[in-house]
C-alpha positions in Angstrom: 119.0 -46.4 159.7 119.2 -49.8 158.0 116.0 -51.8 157.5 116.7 -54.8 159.3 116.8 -52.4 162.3 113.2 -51.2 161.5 111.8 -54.2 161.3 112.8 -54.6 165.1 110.2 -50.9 166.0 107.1 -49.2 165.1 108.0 -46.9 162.2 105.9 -43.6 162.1 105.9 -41.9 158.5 104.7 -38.7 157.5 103.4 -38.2 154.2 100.6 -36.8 152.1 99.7 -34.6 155.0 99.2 -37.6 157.2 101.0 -39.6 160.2 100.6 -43.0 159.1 101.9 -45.1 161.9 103.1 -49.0 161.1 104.3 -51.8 163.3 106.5 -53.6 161.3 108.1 -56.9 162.7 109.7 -60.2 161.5 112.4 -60.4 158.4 110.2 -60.7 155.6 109.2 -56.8 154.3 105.8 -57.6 152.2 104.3 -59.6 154.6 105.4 -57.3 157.2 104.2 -54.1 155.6 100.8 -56.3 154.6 100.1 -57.7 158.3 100.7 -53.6 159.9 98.5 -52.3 157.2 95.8 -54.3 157.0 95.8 -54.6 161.0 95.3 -50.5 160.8 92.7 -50.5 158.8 90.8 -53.8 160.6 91.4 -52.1 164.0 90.3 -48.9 162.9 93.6 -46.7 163.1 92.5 -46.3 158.9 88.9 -44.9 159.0 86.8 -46.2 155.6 87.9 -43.8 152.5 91.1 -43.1 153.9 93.7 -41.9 151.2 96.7 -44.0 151.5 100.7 -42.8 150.4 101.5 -43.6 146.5 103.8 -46.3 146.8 106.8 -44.4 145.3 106.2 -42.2 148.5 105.7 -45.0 151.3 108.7 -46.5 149.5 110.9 -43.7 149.8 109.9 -43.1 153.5 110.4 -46.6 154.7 113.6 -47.0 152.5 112.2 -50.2 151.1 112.0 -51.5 146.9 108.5 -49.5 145.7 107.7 -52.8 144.1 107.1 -54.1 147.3 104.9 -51.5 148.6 103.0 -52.1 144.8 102.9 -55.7 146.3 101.6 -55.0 149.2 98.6 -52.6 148.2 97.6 -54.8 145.3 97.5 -58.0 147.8 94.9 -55.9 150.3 93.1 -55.2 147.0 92.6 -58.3 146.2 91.2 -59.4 149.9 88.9 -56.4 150.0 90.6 -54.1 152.5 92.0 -51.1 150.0 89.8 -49.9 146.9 91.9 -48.6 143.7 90.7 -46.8 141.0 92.3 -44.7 138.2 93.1 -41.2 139.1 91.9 -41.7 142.7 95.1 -43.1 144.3 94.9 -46.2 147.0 92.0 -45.9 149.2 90.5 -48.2 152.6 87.7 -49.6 151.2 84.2 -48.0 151.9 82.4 -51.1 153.0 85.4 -51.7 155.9 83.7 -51.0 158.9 84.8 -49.9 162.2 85.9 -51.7 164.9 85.7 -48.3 167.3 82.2 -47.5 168.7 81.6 -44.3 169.9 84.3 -44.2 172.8 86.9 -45.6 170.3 86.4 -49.6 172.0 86.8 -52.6 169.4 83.9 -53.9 168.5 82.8 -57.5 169.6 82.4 -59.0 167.1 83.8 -60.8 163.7 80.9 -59.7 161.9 81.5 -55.8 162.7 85.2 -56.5 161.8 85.3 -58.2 158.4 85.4 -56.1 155.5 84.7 -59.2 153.4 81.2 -59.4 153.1 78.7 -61.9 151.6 76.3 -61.2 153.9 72.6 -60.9 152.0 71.0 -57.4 152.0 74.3 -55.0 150.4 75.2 -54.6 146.8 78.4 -53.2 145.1 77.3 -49.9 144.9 79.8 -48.7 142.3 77.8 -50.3 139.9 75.4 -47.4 140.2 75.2 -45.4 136.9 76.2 -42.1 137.7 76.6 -40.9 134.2 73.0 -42.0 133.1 71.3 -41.0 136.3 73.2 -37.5 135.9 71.8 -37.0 132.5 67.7 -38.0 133.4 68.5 -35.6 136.4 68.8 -32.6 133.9 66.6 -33.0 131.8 63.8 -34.1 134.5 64.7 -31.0 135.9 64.5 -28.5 132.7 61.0 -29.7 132.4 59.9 -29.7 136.1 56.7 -27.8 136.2 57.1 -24.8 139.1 54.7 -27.3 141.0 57.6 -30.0 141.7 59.2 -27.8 144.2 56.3 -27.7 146.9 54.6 -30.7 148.8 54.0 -33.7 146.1 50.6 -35.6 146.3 50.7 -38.5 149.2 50.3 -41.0 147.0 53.5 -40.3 144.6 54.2 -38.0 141.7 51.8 -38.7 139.1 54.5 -38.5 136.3 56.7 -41.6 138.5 53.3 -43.6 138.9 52.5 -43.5 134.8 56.2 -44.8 133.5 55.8 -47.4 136.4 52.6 -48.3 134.8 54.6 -48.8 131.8 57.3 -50.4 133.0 55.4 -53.1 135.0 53.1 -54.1 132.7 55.7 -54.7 129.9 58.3 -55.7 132.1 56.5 -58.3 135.1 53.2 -58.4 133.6 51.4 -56.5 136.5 47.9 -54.9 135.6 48.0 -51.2 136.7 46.9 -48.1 136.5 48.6 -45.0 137.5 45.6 -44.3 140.0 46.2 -47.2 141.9 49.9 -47.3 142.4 51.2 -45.8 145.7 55.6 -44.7 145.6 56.4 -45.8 148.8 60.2 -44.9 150.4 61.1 -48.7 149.5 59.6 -51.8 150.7 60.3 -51.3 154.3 58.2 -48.1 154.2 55.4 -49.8 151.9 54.6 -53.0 154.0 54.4 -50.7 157.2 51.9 -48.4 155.4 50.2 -51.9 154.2 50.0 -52.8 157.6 48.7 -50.0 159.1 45.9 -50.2 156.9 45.1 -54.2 157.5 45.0 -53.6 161.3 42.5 -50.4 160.8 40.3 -52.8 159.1 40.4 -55.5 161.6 43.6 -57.7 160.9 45.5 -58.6 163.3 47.5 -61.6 161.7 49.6 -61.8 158.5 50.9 -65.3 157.2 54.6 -65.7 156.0 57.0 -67.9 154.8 58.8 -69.7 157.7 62.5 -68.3 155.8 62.4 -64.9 155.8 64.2 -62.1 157.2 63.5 -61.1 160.3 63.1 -57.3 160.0 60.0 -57.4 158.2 58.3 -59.6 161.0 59.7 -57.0 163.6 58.0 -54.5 161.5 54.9 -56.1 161.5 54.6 -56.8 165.0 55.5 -53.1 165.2 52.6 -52.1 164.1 50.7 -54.3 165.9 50.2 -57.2 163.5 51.3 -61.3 164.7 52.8 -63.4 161.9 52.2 -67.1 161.7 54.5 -69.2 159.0 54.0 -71.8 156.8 56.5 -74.0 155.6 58.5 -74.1 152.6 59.7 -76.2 150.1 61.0 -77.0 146.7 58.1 -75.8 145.4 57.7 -72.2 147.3 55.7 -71.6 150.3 53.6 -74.4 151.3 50.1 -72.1 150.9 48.1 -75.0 151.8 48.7 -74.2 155.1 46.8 -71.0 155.4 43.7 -73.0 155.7 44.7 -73.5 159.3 45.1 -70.2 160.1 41.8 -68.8 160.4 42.5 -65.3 161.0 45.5 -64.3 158.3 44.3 -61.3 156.9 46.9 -61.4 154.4 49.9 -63.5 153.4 53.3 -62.0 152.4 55.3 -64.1 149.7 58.0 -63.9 147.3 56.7 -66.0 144.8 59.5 -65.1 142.2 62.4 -66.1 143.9 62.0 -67.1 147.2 64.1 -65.4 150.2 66.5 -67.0 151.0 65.4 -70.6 150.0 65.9 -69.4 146.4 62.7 -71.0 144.8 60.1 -70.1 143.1 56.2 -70.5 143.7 55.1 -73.2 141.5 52.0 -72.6 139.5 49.7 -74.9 141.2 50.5 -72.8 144.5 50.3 -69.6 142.6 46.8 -70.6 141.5 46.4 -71.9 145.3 46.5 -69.0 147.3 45.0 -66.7 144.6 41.7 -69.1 144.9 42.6 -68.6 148.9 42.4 -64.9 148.8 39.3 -65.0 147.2 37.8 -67.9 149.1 38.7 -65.6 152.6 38.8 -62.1 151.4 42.4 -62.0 152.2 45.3 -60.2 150.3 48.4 -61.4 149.0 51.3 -58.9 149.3 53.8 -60.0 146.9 57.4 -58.8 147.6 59.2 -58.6 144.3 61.9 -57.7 145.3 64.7 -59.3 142.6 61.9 -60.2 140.3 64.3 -58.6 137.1 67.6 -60.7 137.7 67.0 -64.2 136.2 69.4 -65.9 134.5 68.2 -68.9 132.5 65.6 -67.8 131.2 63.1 -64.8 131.0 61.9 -63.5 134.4 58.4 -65.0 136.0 56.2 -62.2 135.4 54.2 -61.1 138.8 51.2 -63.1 140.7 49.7 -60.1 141.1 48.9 -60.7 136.9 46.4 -63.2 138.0 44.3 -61.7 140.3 44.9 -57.6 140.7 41.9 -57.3 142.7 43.6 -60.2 145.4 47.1 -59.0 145.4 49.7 -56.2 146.4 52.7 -55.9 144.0 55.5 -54.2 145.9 58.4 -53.2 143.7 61.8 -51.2 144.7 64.9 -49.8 143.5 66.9 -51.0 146.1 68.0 -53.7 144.4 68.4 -53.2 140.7 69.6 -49.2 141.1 70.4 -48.6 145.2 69.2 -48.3 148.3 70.1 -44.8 148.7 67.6 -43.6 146.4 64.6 -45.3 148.8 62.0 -45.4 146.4 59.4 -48.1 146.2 56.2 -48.7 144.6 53.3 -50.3 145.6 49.9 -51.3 143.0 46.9 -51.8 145.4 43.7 -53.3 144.7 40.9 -50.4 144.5 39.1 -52.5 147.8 42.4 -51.1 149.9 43.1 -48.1 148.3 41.7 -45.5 150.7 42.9 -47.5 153.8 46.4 -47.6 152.3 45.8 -44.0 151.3 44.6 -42.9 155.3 47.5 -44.7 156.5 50.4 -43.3 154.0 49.6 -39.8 155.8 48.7 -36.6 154.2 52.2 -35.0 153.0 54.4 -37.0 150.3 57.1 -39.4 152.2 59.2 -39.7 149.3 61.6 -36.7 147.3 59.5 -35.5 144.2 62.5 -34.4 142.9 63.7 -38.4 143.1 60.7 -39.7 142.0 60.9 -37.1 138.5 64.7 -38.4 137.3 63.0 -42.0 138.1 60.3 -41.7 135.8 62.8 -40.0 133.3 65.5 -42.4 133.9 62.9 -45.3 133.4 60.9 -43.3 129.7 64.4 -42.9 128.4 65.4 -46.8 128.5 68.3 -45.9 130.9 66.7 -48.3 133.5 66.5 -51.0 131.2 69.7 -51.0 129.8 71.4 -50.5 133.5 69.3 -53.4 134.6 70.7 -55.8 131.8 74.0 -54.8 132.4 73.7 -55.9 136.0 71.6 -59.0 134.7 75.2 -60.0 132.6 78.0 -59.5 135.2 75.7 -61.2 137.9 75.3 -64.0 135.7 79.0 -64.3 135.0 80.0 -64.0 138.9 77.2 -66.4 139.9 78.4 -68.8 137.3 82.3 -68.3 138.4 81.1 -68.6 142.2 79.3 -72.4 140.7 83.2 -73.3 139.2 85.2 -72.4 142.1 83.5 -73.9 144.8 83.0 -77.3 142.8 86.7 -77.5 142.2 87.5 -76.4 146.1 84.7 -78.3 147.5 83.1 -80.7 146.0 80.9 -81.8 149.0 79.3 -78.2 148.5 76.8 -77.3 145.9 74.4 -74.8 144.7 70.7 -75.0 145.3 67.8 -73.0 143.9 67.1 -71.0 140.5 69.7 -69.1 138.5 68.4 -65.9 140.1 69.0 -62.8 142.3 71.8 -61.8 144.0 72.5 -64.6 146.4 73.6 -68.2 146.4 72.3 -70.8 148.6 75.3 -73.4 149.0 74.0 -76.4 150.4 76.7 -78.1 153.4 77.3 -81.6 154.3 74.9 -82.2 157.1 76.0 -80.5 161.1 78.5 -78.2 159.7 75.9 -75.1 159.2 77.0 -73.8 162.2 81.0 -75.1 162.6 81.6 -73.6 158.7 80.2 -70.0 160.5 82.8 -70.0 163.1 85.4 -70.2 160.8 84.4 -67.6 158.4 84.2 -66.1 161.6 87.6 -65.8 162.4 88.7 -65.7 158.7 87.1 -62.4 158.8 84.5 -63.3 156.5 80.7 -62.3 156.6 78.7 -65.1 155.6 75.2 -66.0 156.9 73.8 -69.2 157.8 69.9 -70.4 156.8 68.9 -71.6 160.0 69.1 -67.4 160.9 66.3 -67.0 158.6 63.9 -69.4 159.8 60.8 -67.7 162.0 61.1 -68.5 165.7 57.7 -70.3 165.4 58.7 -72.6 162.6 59.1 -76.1 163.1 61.4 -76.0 159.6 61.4 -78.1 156.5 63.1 -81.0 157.8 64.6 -81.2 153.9 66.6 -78.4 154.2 70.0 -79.0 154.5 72.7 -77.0 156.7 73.6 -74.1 154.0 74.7 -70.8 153.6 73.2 -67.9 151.9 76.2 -66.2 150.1 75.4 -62.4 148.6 77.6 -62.6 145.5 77.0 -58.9 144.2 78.0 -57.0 147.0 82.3 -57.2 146.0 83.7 -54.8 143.7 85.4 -56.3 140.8 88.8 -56.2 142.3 87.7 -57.5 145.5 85.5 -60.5 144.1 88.8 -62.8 143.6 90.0 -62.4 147.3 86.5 -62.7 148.6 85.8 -66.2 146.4 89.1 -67.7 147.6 88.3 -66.9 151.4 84.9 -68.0 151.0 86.0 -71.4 149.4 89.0 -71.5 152.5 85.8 -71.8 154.8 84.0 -74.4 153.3 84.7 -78.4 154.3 86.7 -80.0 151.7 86.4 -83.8 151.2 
């Protein structure tokens, strides 16, 4: 069979123990062999982790140059669709989802079927250090007392909440003691808890920032607690606001690095709503939720430093380890101790066997030096992202601190919601700031159409592909 006759038909090759089946078409082979594979693996015909042929293999069987197959898979690479790595072969990428629900239909949308996300929330999750984590494992284990393997104490494993104590103190200058720190399964889990134990004391209304996302004001509500938002700015959340809402018995911030605005709380505000928490009685639950990645300078250390007896620090390794571990920590003022206690239940939510190669993963210095690894490459990339996109689009530009793990890029005024569309049907996740403003919100009428862009949720070989298609969606002059 000669080739130009099977770029005219499907072709259907068997190989590695697998029927692989491509529709080929038009003249040119790469692009022909690109377009069938990457429409396999975007429809869902190549589930997520899928091996693929080597390329001297899918070579052979379609009779075609192996540099072209090469080509091919290092082209898909690039865009995000395969992963490569050493030893491993060509795989689909993990983070490609689906486009089959459960009785095999496409999904609906372009959001469900990129596999080119930048979409705040996911990280790159290879980055987690397997090696080092492996190694606090064993030796948290060898010195487990017989008593780790039955039900842990509610409030967390005592070893976990005495290196956090550490840790904090030295690290975001938070004033605790072991006794007064809850381990929480992540923040999600903590700010429920928190919430369970404002409303058995009375509160029924929680101040936040009008940006925000919107699963922690679900949550809330949840449990049976209204949010009210105040604005904010430049300059953090505008906490001269809560004056005029009488009832807040609590406001929930993220005075290091605001979400998704990407300020910080100044220190006239920080002092602010401290002297309004004690004015009212009210607590100040401070999210900290990237508090260790800044990159010009050293890290604000915690509002919780100025007023312990005000404020609930919430800490997590979601974001500088992974989500998969859920652990989070919470340091509560003695006042709320045994209402966040009553509420956290009776039985241990969270693994004590996680929560003992934490607190030997964090003695050893293993945490640390993870966490300024991550602090260096996200530094780099966000400082890449900043080049590319002034050289592609010059009408774009960066807004907020050097910090976290998401850009805000700022977008010539009406074309917030046009610039969606696009990545849209370039495949490409993206999300837009307007979709983190609280329904009630009348909105900062400063901010300008923008997108929030997750730049640490690529691997390293996807990152190129996934900078040039995010710089293809934004307007050019």
């Amino acid at each position: 069979m000669r080739r130009s006759q099977a770029t005219r038909r499907a072709d259907t090759v068997t190989v590695t123990g697998i029927d692989l089946h491509l529709d080929l078409h038009g003249p040119r082979l790469r692009a022909g062999l690109t377009d069938a594979l990457r429409d396999a693996v975007r429809t869902g015909r190549l589930a997520p982790g899928t091996r693929l042929p080597a390329s001297r293999v899918l070579a052979a069987d379609l009779g075609i140059a192996r540099s072209t197959v090469t080509e091919c898979y290092t082209a898909l690479v690039e865009e995000g669709w395969l992963a490569a790595r050493p030893g491993s072969g060509t795989r689909v990428a993990t983070r490609v989802p689906s486009r089959r629900g459960p009785s095999g239909a496409s999904a609906p949308t372009a959001r469900r079927r990129s596999s080119r996300g930048l979409e705040p929330g996911a990280e790159d999750y290879a980055e987690f250090p397997r090696a080092p984590w492996l190694a606090a494992a064993r030796r948290a284990f060898a010195n487990a007392p017989h008593s780790t393997y039955g039900y842990g104490d509610p409030l967390g494993r005592m070893e976990l909440r005495e290196a956090l104590a550490e840790y904090l103190a030295r690290a975001r200058g938070v004033h605790a003691d072991a006794a007064r720190i809850v381990i929480t399964s992540g923040f999600h889990h903590g700010l429920g808890v928190l919430a369970r134990a404002l409303a058995a004391e009375g509160g029924e209304t929680v101040a936040v920032e009008s940006y925000g996302l919107d699963i922690y004001r679900e949550l809330l509500r949840d449990e049976g607690v209204g949010t009210r938002p105040v604005d904010v700015d430049e300059c953090g959340a505008r906490v001269d606001q809560l004056v005029d809402i009488a009832d807040a018995a609590a406001v929930l911030l993220t005075p290091a690095h605001q979400f998704p605005t990407g300020y910080a709380l100044s220190t006239e505000r920080r002092t602010a709503v401290v002297d309004w928490a004690r004015r009212t009685g009210a607590v100040i639950l401070e999210d900290d939720y990237d508090g260790e990645f800044r990159y010009d300078r050293v890290p604000v250390g915690a509002l919780q430093g100025l007023d312990p007896d005000h404020v609930v620090y919430f800490g997590t390794a979601s974001k500088s380890v992974a989500p998969a571990l859920r652990l989070g920590w919470a340091v509560v003022p003695d006042s709320l101790l045994p209402a966040v206690a009553q509420a956290k239940g009776r039985v241990d939510t969270v693994s004590t066997l996680d929560q003992l190669v934490f607190a030997e993963f964090l003695e050893s210095g293993a945490f640390d030096r993870h966490v300024r690894s991550r602090r260096r490459r996200l530094r780099h990339r966000r400082e890449v992202l900043i080049e590319r996109i002034a050289d592609a689009a010059p009408a774009v530009h960066v807004i907020g601190m050097a910090a976290g793990l998401q850009a805000v890029l700022a977008l010539p005024v009406g074309s917030e919601e046009r610039v969606l569309r696009v990545a849209g049907r370039q495949g490409l996740v993206v999300s837009g700031l307007a979709e983190f403003r609280h329904p009630a919100a009348d909105g900062h009428p400063s901010w300008p159409d923008a997108l929030v862009v997750n730049f640490s949720n690529v691997s390293e070989s996807a990152w190129p592909g996934a900078l040039q298609a995010l710089c293809r969606i934004l307007p050019s002059p």
